[in-house]
MOPAC internal coordinates of N, CA, C and O (Angstrom, degrees):
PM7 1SCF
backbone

  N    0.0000 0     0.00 0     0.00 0    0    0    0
  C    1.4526 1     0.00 0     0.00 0    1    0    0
  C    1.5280 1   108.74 1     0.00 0    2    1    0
  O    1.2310 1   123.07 1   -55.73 1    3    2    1
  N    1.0066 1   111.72 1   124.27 1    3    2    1
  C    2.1427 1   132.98 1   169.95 1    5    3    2
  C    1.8244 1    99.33 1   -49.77 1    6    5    3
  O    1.2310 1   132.44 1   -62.00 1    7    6    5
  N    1.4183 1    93.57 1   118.00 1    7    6    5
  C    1.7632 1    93.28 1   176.30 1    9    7    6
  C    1.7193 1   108.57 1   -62.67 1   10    9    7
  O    1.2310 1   116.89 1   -50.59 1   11   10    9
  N    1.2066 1   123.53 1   129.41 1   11   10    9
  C    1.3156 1   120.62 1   166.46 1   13   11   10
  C    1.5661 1   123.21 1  -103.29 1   14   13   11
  O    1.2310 1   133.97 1   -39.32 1   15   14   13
  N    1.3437 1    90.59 1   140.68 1   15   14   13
  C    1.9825 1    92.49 1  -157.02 1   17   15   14
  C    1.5378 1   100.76 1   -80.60 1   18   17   15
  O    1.2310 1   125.21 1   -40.51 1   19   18   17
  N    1.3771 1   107.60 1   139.49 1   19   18   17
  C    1.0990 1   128.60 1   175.39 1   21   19   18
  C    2.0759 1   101.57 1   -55.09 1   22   21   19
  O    1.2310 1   118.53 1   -53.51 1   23   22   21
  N    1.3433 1   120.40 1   126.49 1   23   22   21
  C    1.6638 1    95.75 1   178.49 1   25   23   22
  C    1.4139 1   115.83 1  -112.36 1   26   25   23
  O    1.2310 1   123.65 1   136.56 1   27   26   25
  N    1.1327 1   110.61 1   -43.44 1   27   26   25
  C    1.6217 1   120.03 1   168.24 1   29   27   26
  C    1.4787 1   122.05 1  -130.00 1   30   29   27
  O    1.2310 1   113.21 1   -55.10 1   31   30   29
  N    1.3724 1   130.43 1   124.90 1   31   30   29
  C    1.0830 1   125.85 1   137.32 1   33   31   30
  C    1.2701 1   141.27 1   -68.75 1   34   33   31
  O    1.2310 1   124.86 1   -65.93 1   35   34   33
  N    2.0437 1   108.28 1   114.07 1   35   34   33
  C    1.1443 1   104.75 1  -159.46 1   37   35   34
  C    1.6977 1   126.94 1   -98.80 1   38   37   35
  O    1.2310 1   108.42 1   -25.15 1   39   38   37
  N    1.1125 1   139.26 1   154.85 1   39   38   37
  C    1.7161 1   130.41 1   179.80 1   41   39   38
  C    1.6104 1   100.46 1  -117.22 1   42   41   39
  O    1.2310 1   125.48 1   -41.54 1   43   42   41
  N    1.7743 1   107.07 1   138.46 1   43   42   41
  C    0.9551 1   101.46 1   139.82 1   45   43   42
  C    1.5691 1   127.65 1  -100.33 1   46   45   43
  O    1.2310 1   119.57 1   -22.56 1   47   46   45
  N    1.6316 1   118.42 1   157.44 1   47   46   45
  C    1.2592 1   116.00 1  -157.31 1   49   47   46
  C    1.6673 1   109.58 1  -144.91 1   50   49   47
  O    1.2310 1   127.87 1   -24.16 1   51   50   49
  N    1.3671 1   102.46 1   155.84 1   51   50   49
  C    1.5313 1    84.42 1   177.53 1   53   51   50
  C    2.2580 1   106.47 1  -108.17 1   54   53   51
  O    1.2310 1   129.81 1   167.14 1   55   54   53
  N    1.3648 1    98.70 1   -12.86 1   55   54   53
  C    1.8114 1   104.07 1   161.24 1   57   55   54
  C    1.3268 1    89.68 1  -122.63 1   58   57   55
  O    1.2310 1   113.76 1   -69.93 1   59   58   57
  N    1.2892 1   129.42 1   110.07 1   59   58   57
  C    1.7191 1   135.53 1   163.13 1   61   59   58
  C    1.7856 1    84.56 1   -55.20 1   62   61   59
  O    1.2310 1   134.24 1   101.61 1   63   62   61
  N    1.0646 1    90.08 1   -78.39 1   63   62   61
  C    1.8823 1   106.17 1  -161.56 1   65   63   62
  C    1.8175 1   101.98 1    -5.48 1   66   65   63
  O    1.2310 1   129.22 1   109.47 1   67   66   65
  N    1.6009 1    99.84 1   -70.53 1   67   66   65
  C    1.2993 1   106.73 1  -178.49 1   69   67   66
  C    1.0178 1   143.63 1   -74.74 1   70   69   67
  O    1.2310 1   126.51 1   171.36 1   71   70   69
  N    1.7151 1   105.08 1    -8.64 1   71   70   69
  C    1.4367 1   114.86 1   170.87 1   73   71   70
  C    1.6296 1    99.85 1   -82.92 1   74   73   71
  O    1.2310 1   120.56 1   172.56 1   75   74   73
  N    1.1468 1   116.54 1    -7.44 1   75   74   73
  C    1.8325 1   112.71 1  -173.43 1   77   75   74
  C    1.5411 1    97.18 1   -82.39 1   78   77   75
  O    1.2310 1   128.09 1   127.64 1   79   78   77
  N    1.1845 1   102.03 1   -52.36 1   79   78   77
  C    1.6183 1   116.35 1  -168.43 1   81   79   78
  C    1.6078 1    98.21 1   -44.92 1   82   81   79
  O    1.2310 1   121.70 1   115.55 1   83   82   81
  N    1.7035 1   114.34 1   -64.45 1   83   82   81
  C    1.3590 1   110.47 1  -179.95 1   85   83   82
  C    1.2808 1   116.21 1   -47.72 1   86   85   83
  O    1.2310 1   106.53 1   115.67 1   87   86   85
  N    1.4664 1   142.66 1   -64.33 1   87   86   85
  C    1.2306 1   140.15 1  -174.11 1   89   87   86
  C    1.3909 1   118.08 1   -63.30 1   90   89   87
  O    1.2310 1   116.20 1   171.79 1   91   90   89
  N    0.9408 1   124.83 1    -8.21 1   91   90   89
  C    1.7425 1   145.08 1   174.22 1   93   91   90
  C    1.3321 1    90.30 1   -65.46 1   94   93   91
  O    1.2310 1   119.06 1    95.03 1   95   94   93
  N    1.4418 1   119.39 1   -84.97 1   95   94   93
  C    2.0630 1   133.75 1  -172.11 1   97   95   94
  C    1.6713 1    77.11 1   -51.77 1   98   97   95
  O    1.2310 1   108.85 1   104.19 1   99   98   97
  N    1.4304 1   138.47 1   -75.81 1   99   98   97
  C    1.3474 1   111.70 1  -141.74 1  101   99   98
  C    1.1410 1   142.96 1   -74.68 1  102  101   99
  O    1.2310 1   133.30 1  -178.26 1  103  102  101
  N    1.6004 1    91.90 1     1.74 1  103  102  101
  C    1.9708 1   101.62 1  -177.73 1  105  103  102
  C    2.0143 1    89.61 1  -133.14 1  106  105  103
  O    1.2310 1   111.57 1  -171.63 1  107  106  105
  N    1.0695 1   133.48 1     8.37 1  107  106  105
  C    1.3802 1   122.30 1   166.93 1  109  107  106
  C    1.8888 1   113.76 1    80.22 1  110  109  107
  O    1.2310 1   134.31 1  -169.04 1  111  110  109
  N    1.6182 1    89.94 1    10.96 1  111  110  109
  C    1.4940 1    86.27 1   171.62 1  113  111  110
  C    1.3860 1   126.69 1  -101.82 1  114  113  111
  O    1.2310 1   120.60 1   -12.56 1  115  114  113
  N    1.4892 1   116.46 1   167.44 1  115  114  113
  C    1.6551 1   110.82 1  -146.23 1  117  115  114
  C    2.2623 1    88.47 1   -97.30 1  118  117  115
  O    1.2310 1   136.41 1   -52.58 1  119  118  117
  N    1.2603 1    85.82 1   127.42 1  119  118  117
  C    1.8103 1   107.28 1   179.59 1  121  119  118
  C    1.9603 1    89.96 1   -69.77 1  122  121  119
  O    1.2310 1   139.66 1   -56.03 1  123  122  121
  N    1.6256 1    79.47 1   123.97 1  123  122  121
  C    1.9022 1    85.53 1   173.33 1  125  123  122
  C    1.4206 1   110.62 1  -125.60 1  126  125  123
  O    1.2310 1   126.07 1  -156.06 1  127  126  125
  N    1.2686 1   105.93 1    23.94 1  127  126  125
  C    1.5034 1   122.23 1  -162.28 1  129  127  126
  C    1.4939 1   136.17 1   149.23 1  130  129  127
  O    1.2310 1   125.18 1   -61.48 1  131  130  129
  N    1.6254 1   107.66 1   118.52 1  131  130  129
  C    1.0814 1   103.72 1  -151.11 1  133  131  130
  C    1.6593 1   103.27 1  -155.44 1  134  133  131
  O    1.2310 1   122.41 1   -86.74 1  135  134  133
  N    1.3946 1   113.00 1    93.26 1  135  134  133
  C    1.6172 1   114.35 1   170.84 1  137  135  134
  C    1.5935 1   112.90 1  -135.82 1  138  137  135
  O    1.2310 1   128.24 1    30.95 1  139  138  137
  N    1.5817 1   101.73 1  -149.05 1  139  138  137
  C    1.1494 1   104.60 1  -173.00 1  141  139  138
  C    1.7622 1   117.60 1   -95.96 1  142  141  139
  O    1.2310 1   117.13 1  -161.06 1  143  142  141
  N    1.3354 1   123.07 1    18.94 1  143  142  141
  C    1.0057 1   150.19 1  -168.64 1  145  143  142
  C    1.6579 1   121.21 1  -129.81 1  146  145  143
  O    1.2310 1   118.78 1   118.54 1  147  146  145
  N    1.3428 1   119.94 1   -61.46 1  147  146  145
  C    1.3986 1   136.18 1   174.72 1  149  147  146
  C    1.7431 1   115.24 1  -126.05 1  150  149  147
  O    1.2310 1   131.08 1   -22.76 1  151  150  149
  N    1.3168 1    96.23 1   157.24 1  151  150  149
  C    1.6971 1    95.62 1   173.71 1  153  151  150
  C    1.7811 1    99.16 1  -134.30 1  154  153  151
  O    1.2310 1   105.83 1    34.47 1  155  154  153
  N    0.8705 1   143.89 1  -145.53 1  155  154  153
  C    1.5793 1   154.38 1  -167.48 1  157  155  154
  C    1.4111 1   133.97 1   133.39 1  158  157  155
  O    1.2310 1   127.18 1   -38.13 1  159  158  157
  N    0.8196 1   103.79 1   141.87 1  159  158  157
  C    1.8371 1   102.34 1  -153.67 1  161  159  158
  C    1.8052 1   102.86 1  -163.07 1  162  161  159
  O    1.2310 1   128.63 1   -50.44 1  163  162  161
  N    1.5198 1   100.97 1   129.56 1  163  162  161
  C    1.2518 1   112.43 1  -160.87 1  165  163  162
  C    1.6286 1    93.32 1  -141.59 1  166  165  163
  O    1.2310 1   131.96 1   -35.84 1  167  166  165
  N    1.6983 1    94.51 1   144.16 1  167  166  165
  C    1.4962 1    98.13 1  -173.45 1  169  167  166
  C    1.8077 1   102.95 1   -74.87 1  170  169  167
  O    1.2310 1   124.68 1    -9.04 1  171  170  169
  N    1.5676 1   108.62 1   170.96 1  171  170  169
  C    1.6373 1    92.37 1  -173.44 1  173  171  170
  C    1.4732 1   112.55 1  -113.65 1  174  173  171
  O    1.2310 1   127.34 1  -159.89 1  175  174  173
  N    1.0459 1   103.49 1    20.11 1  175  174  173
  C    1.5699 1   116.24 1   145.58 1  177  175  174
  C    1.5721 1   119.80 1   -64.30 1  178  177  175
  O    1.2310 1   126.86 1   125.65 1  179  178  177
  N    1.0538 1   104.40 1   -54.35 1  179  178  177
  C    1.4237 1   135.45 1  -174.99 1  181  179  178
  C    2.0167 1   104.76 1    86.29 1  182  181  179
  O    1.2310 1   128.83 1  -100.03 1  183  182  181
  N    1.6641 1   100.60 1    79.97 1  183  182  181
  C    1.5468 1   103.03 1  -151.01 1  185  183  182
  C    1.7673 1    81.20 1  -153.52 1  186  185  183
  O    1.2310 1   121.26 1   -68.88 1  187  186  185
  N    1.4233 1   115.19 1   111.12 1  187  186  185
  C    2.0757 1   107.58 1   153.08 1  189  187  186
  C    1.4422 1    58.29 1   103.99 1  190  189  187
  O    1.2310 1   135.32 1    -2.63 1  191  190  189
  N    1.7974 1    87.96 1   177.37 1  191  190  189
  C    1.1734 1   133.31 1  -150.71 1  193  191  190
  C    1.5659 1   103.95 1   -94.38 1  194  193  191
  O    1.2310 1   115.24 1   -31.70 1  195  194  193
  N    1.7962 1   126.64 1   148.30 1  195  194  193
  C    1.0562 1   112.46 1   170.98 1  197  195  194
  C    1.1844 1   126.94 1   -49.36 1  198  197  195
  O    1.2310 1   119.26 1    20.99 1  199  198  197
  N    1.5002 1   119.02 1  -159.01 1  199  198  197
  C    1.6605 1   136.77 1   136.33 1  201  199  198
  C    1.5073 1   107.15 1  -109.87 1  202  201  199
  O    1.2310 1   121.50 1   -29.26 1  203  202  201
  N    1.2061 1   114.74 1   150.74 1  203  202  201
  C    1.9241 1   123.70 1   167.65 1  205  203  202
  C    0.9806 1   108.51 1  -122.27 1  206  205  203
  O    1.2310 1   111.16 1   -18.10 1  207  206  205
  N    1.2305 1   134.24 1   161.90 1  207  206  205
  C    1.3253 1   130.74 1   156.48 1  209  207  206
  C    1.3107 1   111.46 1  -135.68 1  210  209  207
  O    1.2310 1   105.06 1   -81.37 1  211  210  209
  N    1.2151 1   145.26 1    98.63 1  211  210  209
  C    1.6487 1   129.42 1   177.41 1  213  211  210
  C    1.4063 1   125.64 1  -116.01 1  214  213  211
  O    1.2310 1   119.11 1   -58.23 1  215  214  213
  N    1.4273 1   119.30 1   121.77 1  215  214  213
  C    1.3511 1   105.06 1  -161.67 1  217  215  214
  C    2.0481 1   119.53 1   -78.19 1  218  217  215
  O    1.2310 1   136.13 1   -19.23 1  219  218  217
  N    0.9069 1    86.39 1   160.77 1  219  218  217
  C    1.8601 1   112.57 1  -175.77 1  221  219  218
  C    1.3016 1   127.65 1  -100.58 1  222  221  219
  O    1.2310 1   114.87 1   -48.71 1  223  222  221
  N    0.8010 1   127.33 1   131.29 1  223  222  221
  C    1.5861 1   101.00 1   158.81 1  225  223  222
  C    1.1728 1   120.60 1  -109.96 1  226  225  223
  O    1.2310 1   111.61 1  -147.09 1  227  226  225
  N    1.0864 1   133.41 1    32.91 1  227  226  225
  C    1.5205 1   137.37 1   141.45 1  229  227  226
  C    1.4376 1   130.20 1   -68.55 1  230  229  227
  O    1.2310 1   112.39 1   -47.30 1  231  230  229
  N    0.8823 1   131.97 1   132.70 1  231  230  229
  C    1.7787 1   116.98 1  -178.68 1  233  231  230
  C    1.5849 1    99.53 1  -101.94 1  234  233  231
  O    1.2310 1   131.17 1   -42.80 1  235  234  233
  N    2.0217 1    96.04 1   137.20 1  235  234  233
  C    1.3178 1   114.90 1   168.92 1  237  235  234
  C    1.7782 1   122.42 1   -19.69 1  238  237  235
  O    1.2310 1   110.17 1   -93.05 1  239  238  237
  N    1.4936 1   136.06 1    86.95 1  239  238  237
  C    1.5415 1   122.73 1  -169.67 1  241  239  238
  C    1.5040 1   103.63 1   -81.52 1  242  241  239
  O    1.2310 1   107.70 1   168.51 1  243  242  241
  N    1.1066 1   140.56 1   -11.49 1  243  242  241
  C    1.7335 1   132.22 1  -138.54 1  245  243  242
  C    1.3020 1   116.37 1  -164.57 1  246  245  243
  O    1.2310 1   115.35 1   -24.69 1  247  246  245
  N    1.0279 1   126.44 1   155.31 1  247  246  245
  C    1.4100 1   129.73 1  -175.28 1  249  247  246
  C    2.1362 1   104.69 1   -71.62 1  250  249  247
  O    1.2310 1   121.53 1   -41.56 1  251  250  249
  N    0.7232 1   114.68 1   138.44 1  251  250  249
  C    1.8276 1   126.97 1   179.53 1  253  251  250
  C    1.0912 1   120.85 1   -61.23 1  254  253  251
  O    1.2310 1   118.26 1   -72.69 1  255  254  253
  N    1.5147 1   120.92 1   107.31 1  255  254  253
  C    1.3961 1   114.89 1  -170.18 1  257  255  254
  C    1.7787 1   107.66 1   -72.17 1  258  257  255
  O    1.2310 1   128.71 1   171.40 1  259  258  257
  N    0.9229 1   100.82 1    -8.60 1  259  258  257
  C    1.7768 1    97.48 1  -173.94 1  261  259  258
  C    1.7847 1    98.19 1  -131.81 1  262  261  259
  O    1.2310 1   112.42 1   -55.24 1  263  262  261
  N    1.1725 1   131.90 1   124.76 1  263  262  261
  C    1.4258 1   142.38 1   154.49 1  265  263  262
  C    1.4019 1   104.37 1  -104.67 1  266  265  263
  O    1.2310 1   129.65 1     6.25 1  267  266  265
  N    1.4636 1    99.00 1  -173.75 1  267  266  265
  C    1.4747 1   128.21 1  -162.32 1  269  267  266
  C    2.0563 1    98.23 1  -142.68 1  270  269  267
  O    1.2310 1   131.75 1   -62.37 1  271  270  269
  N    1.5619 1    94.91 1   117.63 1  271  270  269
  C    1.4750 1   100.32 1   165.55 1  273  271  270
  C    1.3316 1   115.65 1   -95.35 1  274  273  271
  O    1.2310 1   125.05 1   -37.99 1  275  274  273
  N    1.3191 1   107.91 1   142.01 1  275  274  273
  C    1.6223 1   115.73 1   169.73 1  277  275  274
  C    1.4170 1   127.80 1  -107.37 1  278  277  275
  O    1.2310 1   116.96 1   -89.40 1  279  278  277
  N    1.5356 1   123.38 1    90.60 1  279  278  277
  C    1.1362 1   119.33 1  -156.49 1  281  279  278
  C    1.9203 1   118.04 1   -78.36 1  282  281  279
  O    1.2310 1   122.21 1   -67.86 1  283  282  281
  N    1.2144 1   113.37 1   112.14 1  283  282  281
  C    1.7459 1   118.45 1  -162.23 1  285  283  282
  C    1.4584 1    88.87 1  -125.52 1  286  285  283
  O    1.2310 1   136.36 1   -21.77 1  287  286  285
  N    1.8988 1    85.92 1   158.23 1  287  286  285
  C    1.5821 1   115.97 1  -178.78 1  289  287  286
  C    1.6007 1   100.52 1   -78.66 1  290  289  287
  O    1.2310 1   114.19 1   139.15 1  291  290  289
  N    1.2617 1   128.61 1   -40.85 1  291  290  289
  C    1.7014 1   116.48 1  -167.24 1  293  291  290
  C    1.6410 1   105.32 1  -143.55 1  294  293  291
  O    1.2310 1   125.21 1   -94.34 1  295  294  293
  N    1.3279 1   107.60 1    85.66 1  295  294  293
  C    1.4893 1   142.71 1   169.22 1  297  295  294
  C    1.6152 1    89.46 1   -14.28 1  298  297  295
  O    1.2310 1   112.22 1   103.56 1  299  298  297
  N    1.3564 1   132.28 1   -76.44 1  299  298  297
  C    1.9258 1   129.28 1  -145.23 1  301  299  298
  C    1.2394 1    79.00 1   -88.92 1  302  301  299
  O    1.2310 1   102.43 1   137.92 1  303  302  301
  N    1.3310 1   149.78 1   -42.08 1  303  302  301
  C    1.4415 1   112.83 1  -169.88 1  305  303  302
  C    1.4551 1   115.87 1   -61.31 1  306  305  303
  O    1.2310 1   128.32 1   138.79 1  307  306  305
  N    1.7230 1   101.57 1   -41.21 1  307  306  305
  C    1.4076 1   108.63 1  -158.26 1  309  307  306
  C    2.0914 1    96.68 1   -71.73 1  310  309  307
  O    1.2310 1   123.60 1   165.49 1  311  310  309
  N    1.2532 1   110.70 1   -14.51 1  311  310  309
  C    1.5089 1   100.90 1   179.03 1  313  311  310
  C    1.0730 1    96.84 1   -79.35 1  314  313  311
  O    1.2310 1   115.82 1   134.40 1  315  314  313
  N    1.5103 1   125.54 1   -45.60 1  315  314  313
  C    1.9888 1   108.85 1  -171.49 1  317  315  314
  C    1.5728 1   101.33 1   -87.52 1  318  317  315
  O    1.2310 1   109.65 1  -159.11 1  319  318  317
  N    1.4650 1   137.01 1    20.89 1  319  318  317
  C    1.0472 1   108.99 1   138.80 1  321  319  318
  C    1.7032 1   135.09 1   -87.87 1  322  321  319
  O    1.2310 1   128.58 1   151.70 1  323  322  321
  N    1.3128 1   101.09 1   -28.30 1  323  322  321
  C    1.6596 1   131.24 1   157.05 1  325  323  322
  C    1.4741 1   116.45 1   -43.78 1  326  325  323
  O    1.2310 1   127.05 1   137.72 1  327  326  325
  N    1.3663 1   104.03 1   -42.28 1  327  326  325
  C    2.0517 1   118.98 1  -165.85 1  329  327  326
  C    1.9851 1    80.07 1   -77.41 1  330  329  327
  O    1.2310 1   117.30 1   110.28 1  331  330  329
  N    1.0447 1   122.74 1   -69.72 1  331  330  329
  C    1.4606 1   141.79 1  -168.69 1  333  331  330
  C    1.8367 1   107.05 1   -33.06 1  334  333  331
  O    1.2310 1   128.02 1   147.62 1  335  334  333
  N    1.4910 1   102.16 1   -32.38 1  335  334  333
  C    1.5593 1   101.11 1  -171.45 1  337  335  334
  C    1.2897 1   113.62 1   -80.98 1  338  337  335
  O    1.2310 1   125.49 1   150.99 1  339  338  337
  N    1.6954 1   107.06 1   -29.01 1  339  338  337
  C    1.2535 1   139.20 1   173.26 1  341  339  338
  C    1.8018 1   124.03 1   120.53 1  342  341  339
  O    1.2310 1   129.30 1  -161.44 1  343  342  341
  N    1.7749 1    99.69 1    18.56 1  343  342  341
  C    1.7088 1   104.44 1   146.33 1  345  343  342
  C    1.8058 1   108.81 1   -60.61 1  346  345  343
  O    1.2310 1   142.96 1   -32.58 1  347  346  345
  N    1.8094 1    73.00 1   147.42 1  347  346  345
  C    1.2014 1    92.65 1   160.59 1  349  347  346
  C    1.7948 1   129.22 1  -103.39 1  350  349  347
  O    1.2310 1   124.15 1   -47.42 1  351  350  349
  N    1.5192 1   109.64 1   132.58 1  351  350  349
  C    1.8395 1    88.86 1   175.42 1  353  351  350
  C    1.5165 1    93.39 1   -80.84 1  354  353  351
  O    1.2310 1   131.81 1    -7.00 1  355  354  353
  N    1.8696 1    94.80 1   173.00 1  355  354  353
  C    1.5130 1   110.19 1  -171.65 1  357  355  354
  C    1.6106 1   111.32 1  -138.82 1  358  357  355
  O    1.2310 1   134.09 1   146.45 1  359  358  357
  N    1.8338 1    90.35 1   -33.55 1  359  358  357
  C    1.5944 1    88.21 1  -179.13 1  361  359  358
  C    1.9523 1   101.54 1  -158.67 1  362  361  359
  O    1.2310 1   133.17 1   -15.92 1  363  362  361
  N    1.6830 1    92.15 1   164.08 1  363  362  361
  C    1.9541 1    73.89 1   177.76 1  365  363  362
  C    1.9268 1    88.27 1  -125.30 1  366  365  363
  O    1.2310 1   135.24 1   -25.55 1  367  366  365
  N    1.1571 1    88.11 1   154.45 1  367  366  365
  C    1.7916 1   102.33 1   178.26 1  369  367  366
  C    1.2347 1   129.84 1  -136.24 1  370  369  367
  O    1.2310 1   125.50 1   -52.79 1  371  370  369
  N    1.1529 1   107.03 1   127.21 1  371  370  369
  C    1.7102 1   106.63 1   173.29 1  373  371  370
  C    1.6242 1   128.70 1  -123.64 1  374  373  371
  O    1.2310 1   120.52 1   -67.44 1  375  374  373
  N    0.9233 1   116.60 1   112.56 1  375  374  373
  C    1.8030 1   110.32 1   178.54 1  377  375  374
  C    1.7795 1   108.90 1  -142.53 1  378  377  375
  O    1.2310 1   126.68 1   -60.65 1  379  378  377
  N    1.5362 1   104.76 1   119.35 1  379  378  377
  C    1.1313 1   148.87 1   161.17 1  381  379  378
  C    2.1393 1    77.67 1    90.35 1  382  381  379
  O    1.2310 1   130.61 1    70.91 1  383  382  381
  N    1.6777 1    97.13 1  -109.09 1  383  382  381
  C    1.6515 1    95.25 1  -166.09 1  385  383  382
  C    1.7916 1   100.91 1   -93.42 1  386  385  383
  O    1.2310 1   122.52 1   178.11 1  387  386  385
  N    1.0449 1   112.78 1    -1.89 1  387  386  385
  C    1.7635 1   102.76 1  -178.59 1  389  387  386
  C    1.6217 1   112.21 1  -106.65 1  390  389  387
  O    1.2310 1   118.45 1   -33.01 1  391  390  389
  N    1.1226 1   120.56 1   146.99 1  391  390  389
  C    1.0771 1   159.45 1  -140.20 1  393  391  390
  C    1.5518 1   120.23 1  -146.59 1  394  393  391
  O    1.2310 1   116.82 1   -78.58 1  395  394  393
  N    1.3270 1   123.64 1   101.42 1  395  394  393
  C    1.3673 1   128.15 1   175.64 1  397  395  394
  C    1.5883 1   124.55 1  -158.80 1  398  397  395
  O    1.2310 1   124.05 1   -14.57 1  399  398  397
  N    1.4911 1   109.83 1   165.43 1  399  398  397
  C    1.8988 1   105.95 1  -148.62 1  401  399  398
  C    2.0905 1    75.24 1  -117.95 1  402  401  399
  O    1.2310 1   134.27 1   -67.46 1  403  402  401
  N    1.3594 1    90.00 1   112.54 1  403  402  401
  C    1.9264 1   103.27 1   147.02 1  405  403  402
  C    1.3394 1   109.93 1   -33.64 1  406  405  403
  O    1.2310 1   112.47 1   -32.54 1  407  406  405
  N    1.1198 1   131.81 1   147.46 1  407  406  405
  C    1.8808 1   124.37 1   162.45 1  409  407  406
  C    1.1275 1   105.65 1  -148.36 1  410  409  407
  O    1.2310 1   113.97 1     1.54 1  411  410  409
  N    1.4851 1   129.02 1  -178.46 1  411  410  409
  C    1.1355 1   122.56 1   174.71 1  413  411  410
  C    2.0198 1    96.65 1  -148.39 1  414  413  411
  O    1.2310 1   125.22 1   -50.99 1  415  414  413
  N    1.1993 1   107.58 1   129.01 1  415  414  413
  C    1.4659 1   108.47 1   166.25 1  417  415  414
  C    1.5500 1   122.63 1   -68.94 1  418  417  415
  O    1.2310 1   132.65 1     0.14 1  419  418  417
  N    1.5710 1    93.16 1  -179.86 1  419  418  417
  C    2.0282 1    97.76 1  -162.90 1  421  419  418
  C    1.7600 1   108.14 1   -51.50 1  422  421  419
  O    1.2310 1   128.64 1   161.14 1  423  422  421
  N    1.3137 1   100.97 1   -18.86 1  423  422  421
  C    1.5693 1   106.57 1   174.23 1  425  423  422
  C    1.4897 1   138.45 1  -106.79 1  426  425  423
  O    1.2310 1   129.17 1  -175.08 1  427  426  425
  N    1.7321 1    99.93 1     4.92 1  427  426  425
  C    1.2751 1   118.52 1   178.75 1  429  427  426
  C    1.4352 1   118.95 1    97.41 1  430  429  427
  O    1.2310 1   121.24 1   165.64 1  431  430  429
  N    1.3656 1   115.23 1   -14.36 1  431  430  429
  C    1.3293 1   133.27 1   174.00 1  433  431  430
  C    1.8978 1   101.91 1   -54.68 1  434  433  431
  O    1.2310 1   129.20 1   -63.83 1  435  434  433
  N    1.4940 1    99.87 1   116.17 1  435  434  433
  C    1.6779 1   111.56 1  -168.96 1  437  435  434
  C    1.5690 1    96.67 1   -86.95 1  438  437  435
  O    1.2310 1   124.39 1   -42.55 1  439  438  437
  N    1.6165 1   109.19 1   137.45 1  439  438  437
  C    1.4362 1   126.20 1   147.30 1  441  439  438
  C    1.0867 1   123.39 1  -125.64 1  442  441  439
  O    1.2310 1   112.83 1     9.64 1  443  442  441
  N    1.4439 1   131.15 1  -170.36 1  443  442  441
  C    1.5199 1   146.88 1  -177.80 1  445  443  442
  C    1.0764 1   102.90 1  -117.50 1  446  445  443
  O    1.2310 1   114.96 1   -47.28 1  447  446  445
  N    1.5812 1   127.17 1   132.72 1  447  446  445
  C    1.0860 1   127.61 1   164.96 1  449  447  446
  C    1.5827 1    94.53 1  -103.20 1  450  449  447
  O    1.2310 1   114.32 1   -43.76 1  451  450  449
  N    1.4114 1   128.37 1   136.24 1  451  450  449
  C    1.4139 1   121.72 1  -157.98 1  453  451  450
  C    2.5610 1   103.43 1  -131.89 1  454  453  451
  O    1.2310 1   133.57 1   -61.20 1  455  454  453
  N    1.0830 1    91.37 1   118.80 1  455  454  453
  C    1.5035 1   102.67 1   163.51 1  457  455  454
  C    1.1352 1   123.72 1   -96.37 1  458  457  455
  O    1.2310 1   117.12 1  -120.75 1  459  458  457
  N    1.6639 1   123.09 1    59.25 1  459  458  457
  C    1.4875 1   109.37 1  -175.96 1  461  459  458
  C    1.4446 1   136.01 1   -31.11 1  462  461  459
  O    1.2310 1   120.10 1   180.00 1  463  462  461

């Protein structure tokens, strides 16, 4: 079977605009769009999979069967730079040598902040 490329990772949201804006500052990718309808976000390489954002009108009920890890050199900075944008932490973890803080974005949407 032909590997098929992952193309966008998508969010639902209830402000796309601002959930783009946040993940834009928090992973260093360049905002290509950003309202009250859609958000989009592309690395600036132009390399990996987008970001989407499309809004809903449902609100988030449940914890996320699928997240996104972020693999960083210094775990507490990178949480109080994350806490600072206005993530939230949720939990801290450790198993065998890695080390990483649960979070949750401006909309509750959970990631990993990850210390290999």
């Amino acid at each position: 079977m032909a590997v098929i490329p992952i193309a966008s990772i998508v969010f639902d949201c209830d402000n796309p605009g601002k959930v783009a804006e946040f993940w834009a500052v928090a992973t260093g990718y360049t905002l290509l769009r950003a309202d009250e309808e859609f958000g989009y976000l592309g690395h600036p390489d132009k390399i990996g999979p987008t970001m989407m954002f499309f809004k809903v009108p449902e609100a988030k009920a449940a914890k996320n069967r699928m997240h996104m890890d972020l693999y960083i050199e210094d775990l507490a900075a990178e949480v109080a730079r994350l806490t600072a944008l206005g993530a939230t932490k949720i939990a801290d973890h450790t198993h065998n040598d890695t080390i990483w803080a649960v979070m949750q974005d401006i909309e509750g949407n959970e990631f990993c902040v990850v210390k290999p």
